[in-house]
C-alpha positions as a printed Julia matrix, in Angstrom:
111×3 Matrix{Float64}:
  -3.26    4.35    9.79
  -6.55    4.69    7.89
  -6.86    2.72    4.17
  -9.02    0.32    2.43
  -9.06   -3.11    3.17
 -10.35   -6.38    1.32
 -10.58  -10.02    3.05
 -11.86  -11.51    0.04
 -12.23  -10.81   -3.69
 -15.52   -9.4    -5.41
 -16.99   -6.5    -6.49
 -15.23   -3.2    -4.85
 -18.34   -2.13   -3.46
 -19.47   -4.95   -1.52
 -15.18   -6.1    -0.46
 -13.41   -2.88    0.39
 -13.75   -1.97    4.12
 -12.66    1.59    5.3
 -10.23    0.32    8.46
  -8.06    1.85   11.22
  -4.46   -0.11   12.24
  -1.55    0.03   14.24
   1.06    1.41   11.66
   4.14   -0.67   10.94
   7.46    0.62   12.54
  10.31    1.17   10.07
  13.09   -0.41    9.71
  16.35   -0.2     8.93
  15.93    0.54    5.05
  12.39    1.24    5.61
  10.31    4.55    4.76
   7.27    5.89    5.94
   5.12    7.9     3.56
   2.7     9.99    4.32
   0.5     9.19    0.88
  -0.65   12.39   -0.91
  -2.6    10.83   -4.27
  -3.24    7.34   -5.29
  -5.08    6.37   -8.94
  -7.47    3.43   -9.23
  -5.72    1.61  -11.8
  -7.54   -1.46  -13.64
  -4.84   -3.92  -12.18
  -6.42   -2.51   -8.71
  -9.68   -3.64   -9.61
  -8.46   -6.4   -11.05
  -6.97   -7.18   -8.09
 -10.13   -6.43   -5.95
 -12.09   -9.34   -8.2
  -9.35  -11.94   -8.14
  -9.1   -12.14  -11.61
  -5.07  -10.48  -11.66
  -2.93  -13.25  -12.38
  -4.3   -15.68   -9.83
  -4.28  -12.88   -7.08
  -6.79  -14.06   -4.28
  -7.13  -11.95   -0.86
  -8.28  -15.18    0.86
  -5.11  -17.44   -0.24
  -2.96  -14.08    1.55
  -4.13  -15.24    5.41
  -4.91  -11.6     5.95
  -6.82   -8.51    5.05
  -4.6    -6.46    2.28
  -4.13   -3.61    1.78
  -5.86   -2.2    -1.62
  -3.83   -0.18   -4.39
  -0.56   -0.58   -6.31
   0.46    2.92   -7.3
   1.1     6.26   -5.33
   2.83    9.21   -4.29
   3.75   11.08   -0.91
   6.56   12.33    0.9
   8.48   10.51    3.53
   7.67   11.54    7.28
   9.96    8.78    8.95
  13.38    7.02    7.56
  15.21    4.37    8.7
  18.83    4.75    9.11
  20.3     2.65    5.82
  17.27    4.06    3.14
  18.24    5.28    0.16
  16.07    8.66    0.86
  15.73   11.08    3.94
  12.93   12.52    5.9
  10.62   15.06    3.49
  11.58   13.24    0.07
   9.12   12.92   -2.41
   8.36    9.99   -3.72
   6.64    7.38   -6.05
   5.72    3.53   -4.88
   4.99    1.52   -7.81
   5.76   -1.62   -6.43
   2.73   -4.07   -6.79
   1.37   -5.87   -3.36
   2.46   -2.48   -1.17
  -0.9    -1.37   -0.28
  -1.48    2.61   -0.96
  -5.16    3.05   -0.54
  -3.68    3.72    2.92
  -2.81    7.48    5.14
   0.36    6.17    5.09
   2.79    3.45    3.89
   5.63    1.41    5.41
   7.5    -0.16    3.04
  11.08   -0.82    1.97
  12.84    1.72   -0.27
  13.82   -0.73   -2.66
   9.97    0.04   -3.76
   9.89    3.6    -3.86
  11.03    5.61   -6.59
């Protein structure tokens, strides 16, 4: 998986790191989507500069994933989602991570 990454909070340009990881493996109400479009929402940078609610990368213990909101289509379901392989669909779910190639996450955040 290819996204952005953040270990700390400051300025976008000096926090978010372009990474490469071992994707997560889905499962048993998980989904895998393959992300097609993601905004850059103000809560994102908010997010990025620690000043969202409290939100610090460094109190997390690890490197987040950046982004709140996107779309894509689902390349890999496990077998009690709610959706099936080639859905489309929308994660709005706040501390997914969708500045990403693709997302693991439970379908109780996708849309």
């Amino acid at each position: 998986v290819n996204g952005w990454r953040y270990a700390k909070c400051g300025p976008p340009g000096e926090v978010l790191k372009s990474e490469t990881w071992a994707g997560a493996t889905v499962g048993e109400s998980d989904v895998k989507v393959k992300m097609s479009g993601v905004p850059v929402l103000k809560q994102d940078v908010d997010m990025l500069m620690g000043t969202y609610g409290g939100y610090k990368a460094e109190n997390t213990g690890n490197s987040p994933v950046a982004g709140t909101e996107g779309w894509g289509m689902v390349v890999e379901a496990g077998p009690k989602a709610s959706v099936s392989k080639g859905s489309k669909v929308a994660i709005t779910t706040q501390n997914v991570g969708t500045w990403a190639s693709e997302v693991t996450t439970s379908d109780a955040n996708i849309t």
